[in-house]
Gaussian input, Z-matrix of N, CA and C with variables (Angstrom, degrees):
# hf/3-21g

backbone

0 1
 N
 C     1     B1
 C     2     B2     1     A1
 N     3     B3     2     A2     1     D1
 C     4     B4     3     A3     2     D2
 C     5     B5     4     A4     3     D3
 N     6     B6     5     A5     4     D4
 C     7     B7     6     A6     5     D5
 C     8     B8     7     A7     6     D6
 N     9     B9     8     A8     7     D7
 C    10    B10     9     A9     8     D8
 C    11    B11    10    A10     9     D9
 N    12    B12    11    A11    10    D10
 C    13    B13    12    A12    11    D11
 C    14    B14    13    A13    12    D12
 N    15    B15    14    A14    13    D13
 C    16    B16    15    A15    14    D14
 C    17    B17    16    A16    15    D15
 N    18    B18    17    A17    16    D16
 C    19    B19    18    A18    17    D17
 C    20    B20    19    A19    18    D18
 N    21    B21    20    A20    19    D19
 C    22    B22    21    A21    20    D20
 C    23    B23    22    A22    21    D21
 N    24    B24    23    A23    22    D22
 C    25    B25    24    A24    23    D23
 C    26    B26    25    A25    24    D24
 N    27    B27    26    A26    25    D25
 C    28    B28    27    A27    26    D26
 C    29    B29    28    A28    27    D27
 N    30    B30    29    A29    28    D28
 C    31    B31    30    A30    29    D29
 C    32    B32    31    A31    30    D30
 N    33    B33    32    A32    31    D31
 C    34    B34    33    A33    32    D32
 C    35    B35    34    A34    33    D33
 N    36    B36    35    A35    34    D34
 C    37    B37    36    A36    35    D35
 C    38    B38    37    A37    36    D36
 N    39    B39    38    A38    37    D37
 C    40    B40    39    A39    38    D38
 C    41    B41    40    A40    39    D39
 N    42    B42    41    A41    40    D40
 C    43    B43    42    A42    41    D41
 C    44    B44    43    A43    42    D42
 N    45    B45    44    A44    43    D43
 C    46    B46    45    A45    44    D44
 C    47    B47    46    A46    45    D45
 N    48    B48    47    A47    46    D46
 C    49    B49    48    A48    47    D47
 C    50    B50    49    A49    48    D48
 N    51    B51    50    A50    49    D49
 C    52    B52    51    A51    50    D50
 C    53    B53    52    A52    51    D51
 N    54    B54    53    A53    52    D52
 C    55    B55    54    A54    53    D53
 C    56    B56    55    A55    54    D54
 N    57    B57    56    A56    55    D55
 C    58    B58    57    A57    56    D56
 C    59    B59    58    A58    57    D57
 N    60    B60    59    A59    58    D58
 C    61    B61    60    A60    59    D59
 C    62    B62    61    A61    60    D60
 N    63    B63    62    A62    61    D61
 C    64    B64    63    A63    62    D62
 C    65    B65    64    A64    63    D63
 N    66    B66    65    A65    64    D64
 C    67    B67    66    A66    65    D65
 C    68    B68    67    A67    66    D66
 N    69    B69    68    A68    67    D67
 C    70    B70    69    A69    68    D68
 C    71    B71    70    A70    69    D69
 N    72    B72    71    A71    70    D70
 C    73    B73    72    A72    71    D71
 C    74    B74    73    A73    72    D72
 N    75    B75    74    A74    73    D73
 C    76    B76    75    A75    74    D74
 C    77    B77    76    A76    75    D75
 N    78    B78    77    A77    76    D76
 C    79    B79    78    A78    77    D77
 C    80    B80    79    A79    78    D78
 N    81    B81    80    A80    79    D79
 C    82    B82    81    A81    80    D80
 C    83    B83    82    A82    81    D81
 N    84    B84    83    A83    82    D82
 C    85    B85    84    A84    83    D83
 C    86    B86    85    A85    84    D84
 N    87    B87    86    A86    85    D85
 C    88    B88    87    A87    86    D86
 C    89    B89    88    A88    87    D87
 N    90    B90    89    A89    88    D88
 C    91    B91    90    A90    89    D89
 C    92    B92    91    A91    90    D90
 N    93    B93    92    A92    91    D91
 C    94    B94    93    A93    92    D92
 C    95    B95    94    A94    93    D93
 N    96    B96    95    A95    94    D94
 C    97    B97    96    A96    95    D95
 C    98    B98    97    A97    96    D96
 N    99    B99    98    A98    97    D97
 C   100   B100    99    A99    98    D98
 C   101   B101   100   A100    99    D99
 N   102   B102   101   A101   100   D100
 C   103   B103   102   A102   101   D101
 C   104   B104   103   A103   102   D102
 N   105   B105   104   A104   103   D103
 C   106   B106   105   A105   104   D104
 C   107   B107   106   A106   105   D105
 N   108   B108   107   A107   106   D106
 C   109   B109   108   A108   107   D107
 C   110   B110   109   A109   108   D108
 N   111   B111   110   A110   109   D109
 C   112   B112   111   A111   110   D110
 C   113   B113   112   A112   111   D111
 N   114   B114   113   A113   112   D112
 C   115   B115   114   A114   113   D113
 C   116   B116   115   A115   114   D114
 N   117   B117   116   A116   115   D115
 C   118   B118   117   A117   116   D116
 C   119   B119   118   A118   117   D117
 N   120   B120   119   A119   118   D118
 C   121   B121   120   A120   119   D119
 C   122   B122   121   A121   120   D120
 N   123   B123   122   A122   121   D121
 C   124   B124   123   A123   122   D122
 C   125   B125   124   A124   123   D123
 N   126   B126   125   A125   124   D124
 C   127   B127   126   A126   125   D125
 C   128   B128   127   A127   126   D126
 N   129   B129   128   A128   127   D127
 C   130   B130   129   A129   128   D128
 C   131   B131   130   A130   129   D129
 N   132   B132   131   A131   130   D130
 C   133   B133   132   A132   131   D131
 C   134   B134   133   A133   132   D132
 N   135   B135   134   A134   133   D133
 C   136   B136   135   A135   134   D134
 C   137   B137   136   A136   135   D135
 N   138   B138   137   A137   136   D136
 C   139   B139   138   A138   137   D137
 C   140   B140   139   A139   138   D138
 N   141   B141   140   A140   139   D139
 C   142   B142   141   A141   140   D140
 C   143   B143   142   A142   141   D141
 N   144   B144   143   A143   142   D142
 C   145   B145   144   A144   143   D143
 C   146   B146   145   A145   144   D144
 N   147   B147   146   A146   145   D145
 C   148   B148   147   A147   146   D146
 C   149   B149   148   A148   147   D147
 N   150   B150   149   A149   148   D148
 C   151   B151   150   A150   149   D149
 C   152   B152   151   A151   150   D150
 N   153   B153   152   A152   151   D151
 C   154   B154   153   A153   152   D152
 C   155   B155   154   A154   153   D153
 N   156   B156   155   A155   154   D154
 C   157   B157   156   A156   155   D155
 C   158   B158   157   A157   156   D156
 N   159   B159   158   A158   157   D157
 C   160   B160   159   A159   158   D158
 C   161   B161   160   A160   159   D159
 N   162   B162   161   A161   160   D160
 C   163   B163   162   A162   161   D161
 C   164   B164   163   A163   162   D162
 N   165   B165   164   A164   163   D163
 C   166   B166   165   A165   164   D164
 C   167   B167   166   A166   165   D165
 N   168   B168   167   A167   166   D166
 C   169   B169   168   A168   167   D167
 C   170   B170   169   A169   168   D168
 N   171   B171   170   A170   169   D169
 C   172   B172   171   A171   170   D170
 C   173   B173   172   A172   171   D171
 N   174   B174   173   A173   172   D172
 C   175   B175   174   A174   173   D173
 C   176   B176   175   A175   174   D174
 N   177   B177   176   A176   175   D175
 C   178   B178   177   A177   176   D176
 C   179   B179   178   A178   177   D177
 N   180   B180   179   A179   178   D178
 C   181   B181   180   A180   179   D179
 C   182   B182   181   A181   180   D180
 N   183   B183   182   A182   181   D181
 C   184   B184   183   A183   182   D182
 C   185   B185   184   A184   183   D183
 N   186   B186   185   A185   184   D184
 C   187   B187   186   A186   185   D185
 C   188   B188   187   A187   186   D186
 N   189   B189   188   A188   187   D187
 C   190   B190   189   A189   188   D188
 C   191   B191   190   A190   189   D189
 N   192   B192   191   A191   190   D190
 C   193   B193   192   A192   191   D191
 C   194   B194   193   A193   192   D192
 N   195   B195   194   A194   193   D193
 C   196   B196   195   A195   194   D194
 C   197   B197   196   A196   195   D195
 N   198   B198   197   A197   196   D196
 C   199   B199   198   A198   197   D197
 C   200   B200   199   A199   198   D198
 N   201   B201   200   A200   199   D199
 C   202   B202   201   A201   200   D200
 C   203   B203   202   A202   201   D201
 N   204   B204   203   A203   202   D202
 C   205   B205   204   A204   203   D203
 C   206   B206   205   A205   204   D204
 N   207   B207   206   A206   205   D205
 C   208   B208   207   A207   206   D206
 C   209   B209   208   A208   207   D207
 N   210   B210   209   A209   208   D208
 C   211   B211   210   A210   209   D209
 C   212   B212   211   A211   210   D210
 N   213   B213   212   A212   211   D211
 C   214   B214   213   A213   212   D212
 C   215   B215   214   A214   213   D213
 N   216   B216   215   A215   214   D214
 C   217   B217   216   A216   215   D215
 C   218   B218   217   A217   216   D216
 N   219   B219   218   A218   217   D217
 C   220   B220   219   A219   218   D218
 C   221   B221   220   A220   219   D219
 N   222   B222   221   A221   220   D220
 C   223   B223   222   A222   221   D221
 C   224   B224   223   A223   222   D222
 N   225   B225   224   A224   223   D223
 C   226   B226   225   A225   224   D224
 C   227   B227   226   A226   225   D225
 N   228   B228   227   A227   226   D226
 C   229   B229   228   A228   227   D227
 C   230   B230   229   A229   228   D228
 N   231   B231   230   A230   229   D229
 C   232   B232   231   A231   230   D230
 C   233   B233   232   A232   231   D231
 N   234   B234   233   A233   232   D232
 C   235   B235   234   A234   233   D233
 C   236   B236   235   A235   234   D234
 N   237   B237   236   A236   235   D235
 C   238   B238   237   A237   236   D236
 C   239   B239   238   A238   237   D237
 N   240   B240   239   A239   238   D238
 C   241   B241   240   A240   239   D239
 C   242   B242   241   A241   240   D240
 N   243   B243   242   A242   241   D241
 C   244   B244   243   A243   242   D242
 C   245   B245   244   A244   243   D243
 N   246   B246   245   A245   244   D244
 C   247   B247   246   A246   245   D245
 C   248   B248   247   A247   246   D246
 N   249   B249   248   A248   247   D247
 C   250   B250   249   A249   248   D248
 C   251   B251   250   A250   249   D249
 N   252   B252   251   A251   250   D250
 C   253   B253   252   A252   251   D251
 C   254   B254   253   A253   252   D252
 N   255   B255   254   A254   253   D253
 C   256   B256   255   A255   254   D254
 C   257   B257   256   A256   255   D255
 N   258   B258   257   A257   256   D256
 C   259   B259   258   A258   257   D257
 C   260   B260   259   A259   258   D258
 N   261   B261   260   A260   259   D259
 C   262   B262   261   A261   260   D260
 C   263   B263   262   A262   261   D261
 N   264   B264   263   A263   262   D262
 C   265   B265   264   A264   263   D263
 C   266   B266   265   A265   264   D264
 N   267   B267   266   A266   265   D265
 C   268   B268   267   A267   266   D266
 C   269   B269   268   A268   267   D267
 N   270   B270   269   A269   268   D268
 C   271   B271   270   A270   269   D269
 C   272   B272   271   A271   270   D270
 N   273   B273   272   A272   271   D271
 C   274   B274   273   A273   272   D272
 C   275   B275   274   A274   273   D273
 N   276   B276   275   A275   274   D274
 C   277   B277   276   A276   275   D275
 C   278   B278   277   A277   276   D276
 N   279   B279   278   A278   277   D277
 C   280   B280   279   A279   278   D278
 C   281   B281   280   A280   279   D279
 N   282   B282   281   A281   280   D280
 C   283   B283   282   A282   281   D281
 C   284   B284   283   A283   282   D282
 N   285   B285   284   A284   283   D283
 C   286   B286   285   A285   284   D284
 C   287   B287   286   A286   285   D285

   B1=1.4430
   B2=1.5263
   B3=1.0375
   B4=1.6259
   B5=1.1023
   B6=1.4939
   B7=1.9918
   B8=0.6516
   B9=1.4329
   B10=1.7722
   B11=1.7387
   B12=1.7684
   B13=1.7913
   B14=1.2559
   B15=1.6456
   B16=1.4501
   B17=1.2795
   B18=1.7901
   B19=1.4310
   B20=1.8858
   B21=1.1438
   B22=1.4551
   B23=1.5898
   B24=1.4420
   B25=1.7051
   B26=1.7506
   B27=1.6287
   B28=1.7544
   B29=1.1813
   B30=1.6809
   B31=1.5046
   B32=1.5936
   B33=1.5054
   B34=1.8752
   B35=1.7006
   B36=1.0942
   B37=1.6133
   B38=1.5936
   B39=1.4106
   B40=1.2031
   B41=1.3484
   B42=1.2306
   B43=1.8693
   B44=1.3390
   B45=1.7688
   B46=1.3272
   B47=1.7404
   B48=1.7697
   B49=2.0934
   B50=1.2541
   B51=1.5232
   B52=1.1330
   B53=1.8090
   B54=0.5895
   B55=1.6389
   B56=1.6384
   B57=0.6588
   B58=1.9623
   B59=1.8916
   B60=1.6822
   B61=1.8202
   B62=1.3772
   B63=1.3912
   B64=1.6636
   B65=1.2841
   B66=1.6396
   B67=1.9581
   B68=1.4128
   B69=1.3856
   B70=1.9639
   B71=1.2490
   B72=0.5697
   B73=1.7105
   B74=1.7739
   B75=1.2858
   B76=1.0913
   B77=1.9255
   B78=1.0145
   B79=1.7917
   B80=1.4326
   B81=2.0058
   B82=1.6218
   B83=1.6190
   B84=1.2980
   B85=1.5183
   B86=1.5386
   B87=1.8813
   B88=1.5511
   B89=1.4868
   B90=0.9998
   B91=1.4011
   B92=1.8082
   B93=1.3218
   B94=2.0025
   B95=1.8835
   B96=1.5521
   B97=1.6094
   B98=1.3118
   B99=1.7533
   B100=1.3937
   B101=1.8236
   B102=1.4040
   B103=1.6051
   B104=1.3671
   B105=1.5664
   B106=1.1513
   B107=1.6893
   B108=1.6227
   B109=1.2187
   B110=1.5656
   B111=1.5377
   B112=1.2018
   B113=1.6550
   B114=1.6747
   B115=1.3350
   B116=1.4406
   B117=1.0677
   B118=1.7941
   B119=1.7073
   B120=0.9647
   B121=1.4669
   B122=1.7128
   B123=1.5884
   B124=1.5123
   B125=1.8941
   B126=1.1397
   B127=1.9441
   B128=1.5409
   B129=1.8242
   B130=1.2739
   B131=1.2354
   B132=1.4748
   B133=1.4417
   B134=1.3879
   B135=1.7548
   B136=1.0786
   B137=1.8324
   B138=1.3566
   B139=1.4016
   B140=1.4443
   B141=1.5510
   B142=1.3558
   B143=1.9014
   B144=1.4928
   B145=0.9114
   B146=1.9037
   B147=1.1573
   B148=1.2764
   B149=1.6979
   B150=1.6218
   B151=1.6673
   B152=1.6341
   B153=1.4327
   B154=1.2296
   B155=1.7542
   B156=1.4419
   B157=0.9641
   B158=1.8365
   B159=1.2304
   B160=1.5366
   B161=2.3279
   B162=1.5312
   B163=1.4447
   B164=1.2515
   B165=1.5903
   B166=1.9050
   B167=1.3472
   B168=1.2333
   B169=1.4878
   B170=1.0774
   B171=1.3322
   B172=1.4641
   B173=1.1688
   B174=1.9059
   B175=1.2129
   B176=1.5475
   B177=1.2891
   B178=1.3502
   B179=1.7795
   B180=1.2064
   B181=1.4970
   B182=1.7895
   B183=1.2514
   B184=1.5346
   B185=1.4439
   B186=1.8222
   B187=1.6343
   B188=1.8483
   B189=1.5591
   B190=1.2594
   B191=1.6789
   B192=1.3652
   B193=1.9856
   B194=1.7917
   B195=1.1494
   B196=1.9416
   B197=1.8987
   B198=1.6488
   B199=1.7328
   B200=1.8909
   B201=1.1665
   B202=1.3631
   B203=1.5601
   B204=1.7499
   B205=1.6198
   B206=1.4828
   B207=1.5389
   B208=1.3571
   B209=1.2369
   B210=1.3742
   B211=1.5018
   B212=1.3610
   B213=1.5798
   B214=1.8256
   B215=1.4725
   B216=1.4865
   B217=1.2597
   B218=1.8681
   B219=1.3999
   B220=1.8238
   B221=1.5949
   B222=1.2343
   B223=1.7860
   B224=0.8478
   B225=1.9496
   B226=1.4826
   B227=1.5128
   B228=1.4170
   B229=1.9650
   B230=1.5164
   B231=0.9953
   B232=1.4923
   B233=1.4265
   B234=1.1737
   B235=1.3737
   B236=1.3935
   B237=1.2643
   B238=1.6528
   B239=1.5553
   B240=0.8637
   B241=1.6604
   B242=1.5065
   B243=1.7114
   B244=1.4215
   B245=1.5402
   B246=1.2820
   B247=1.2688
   B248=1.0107
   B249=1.2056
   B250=1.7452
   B251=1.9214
   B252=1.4375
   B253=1.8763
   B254=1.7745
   B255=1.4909
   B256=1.4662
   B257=1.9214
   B258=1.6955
   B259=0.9506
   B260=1.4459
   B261=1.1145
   B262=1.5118
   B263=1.2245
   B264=1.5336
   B265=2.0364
   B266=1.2059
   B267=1.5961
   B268=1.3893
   B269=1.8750
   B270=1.2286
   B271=1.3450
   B272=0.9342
   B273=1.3171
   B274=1.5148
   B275=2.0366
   B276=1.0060
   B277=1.5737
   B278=1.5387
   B279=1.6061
   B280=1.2955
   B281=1.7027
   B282=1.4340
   B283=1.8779
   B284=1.2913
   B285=1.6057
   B286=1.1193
   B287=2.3810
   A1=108.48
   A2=124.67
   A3=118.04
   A4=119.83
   A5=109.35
   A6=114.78
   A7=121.33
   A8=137.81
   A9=152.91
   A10=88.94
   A11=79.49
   A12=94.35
   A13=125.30
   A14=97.90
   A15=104.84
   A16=136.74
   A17=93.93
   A18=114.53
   A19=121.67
   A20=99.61
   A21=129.41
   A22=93.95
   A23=103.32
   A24=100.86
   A25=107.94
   A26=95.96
   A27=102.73
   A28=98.73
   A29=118.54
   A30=128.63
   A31=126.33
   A32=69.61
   A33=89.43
   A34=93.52
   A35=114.14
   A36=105.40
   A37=123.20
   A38=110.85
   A39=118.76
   A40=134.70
   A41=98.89
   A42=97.81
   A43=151.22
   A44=98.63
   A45=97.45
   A46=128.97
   A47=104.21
   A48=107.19
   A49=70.25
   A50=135.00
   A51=124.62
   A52=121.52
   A53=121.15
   A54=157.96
   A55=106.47
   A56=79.51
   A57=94.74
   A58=109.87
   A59=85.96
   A60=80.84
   A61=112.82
   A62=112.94
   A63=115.28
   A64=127.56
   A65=95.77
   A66=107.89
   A67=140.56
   A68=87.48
   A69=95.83
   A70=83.55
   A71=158.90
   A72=136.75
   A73=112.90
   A74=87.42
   A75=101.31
   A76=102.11
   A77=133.12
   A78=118.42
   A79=115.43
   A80=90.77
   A81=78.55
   A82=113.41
   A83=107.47
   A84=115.76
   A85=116.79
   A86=103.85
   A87=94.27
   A88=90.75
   A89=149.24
   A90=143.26
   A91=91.34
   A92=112.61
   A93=123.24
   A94=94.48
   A95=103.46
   A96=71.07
   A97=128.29
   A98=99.61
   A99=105.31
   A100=109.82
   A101=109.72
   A102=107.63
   A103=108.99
   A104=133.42
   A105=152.11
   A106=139.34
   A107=100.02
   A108=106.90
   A109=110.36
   A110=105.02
   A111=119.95
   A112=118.86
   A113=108.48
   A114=120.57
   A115=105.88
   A116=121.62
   A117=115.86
   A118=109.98
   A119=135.54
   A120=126.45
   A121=120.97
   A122=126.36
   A123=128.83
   A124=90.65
   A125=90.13
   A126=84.14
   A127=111.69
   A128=120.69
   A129=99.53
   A130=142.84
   A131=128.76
   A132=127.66
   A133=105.24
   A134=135.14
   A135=111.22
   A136=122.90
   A137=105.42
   A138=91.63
   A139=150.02
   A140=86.86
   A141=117.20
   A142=110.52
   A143=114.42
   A144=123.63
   A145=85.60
   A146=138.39
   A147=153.66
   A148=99.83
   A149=121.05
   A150=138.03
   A151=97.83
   A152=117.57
   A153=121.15
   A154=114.27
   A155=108.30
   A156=128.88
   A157=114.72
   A158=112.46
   A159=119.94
   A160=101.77
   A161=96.92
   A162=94.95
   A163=115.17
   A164=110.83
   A165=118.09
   A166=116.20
   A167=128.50
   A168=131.58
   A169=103.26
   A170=140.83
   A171=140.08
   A172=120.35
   A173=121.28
   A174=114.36
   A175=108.08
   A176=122.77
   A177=112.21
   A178=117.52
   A179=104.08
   A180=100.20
   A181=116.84
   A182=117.17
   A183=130.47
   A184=105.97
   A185=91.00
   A186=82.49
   A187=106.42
   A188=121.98
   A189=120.73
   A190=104.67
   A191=83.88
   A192=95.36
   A193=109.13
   A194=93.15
   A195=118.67
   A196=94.29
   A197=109.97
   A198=88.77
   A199=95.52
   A200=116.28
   A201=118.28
   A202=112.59
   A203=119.86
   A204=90.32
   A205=134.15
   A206=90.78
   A207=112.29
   A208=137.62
   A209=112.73
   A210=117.91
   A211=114.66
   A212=116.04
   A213=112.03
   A214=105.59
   A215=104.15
   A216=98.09
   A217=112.01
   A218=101.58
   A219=104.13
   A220=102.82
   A221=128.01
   A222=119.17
   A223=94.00
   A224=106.63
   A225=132.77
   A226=100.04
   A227=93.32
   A228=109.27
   A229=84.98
   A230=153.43
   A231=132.67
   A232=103.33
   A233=147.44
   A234=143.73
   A235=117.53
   A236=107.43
   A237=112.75
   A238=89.31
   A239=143.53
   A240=124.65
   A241=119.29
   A242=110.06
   A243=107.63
   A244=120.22
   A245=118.39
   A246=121.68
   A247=102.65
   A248=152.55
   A249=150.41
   A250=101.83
   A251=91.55
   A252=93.97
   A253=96.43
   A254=100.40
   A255=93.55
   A256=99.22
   A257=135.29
   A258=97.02
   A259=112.69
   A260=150.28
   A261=151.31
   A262=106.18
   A263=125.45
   A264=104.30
   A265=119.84
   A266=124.08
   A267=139.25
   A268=112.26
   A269=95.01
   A270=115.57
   A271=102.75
   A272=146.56
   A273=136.73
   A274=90.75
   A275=112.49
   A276=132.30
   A277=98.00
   A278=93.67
   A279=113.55
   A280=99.69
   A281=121.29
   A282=118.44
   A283=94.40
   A284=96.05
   A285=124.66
   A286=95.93
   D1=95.11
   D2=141.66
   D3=-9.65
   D4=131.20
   D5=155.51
   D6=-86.37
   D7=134.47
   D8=172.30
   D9=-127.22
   D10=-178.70
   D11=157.50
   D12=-90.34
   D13=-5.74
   D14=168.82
   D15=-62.40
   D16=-29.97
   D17=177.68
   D18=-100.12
   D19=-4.19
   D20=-175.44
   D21=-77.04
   D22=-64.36
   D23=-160.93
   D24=-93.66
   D25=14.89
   D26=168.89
   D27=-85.83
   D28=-37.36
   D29=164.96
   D30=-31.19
   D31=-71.83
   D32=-160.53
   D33=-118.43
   D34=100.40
   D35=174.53
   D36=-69.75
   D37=-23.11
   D38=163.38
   D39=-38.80
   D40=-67.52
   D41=146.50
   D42=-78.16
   D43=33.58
   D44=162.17
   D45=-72.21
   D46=-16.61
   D47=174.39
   D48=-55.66
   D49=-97.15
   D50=-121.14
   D51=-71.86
   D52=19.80
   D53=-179.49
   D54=-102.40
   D55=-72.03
   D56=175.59
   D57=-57.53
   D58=-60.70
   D59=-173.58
   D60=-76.67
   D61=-46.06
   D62=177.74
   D63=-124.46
   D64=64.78
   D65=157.03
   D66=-17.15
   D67=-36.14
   D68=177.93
   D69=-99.72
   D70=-33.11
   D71=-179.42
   D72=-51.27
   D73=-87.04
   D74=179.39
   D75=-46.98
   D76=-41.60
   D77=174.82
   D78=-41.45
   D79=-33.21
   D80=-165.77
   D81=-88.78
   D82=-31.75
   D83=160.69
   D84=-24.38
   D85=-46.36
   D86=-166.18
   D87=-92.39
   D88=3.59
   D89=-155.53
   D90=-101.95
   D91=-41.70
   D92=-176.01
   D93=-73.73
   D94=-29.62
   D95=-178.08
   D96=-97.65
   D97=-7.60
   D98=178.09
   D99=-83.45
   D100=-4.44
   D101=174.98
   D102=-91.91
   D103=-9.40
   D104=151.87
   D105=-61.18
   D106=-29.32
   D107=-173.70
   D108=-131.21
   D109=92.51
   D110=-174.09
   D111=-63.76
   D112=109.78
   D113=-167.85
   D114=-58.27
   D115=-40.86
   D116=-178.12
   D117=-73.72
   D118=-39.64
   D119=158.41
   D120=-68.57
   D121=-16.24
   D122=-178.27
   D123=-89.34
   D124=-33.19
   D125=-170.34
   D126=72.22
   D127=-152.05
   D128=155.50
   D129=-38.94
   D130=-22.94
   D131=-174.47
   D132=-80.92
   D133=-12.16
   D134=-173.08
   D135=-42.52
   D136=-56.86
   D137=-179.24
   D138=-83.55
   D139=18.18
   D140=168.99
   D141=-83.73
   D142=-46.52
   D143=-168.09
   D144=-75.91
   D145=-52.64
   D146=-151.06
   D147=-60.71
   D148=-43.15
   D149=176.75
   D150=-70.59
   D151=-57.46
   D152=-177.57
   D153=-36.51
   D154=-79.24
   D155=-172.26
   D156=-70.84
   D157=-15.93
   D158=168.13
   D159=-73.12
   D160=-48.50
   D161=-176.37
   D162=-57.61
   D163=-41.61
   D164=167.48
   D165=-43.06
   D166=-51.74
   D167=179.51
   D168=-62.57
   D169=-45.91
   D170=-179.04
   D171=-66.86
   D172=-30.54
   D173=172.49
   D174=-89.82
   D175=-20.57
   D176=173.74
   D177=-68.04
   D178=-19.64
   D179=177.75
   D180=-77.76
   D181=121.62
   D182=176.36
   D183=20.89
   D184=-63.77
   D185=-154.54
   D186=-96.14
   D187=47.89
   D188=173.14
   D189=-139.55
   D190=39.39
   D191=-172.98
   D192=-52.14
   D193=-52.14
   D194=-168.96
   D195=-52.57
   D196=-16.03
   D197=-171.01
   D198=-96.91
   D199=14.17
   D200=-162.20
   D201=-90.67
   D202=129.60
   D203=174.44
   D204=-107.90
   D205=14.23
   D206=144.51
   D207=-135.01
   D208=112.20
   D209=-161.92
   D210=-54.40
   D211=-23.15
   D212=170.78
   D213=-61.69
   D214=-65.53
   D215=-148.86
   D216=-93.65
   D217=-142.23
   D218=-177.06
   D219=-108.04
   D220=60.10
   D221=-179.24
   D222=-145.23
   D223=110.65
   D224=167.60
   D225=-93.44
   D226=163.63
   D227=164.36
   D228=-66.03
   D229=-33.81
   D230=-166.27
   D231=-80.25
   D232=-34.44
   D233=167.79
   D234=-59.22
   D235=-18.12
   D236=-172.60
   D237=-104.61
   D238=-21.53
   D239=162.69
   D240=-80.68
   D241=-26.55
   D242=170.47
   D243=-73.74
   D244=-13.33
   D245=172.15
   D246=-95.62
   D247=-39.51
   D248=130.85
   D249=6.33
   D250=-59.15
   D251=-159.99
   D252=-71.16
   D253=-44.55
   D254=-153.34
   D255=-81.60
   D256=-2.90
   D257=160.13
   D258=-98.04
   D259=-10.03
   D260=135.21
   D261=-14.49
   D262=-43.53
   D263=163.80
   D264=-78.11
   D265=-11.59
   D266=-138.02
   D267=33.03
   D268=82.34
   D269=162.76
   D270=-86.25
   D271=104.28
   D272=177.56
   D273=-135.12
   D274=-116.01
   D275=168.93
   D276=-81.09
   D277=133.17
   D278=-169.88
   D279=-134.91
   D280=114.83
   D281=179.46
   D282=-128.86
   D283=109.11
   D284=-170.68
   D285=-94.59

């Protein structure tokens, strides 16, 4: 399956306002995580890890404060499932 926002807010319905109000945002969100999450090392999980880590960028940006679980810093529930995916492959150190 491809990522869109189509498939983002099938994900996470929560961010469908921001889906709705700011399209390029969120495009580019999924565009940083899919240049981030290398499909031949995620395997099946790439686009699991790819929704995960696309919703993180979206809640870390200003206006996705409310998904944050700490209002200082940058740690969404979506970061804690993308690190969920990526140690389940053991992505850890990779010598390429």
């Amino acid at each position: 399956m491809a990522v869109d926002a189509t498939s983002l807010t099938t994900r996470y319905p929560e961010l469908a306002a921001a889906v709705t109000d700011y399209p390029d945002m969120v495009d580019g969100c999924i565009a940083q995580a899919q240049a981030m999450v290398d499909s031949d090392w995620y395997g099946s999980k790439a686009d699991h890890a790819i929704h995960a880590l696309a919703a993180h960028f979206v809640a870390i940006n200003p206006l996705g404060e409310l998904a944050r679980i700490d209002k200082k810093g940058e740690k969404t529930v979506y970061w804690i499932q993308y690190e969920q995916i990526r140690k389940s492959i053991g992505a850890g150190c990779r010598v390429i």
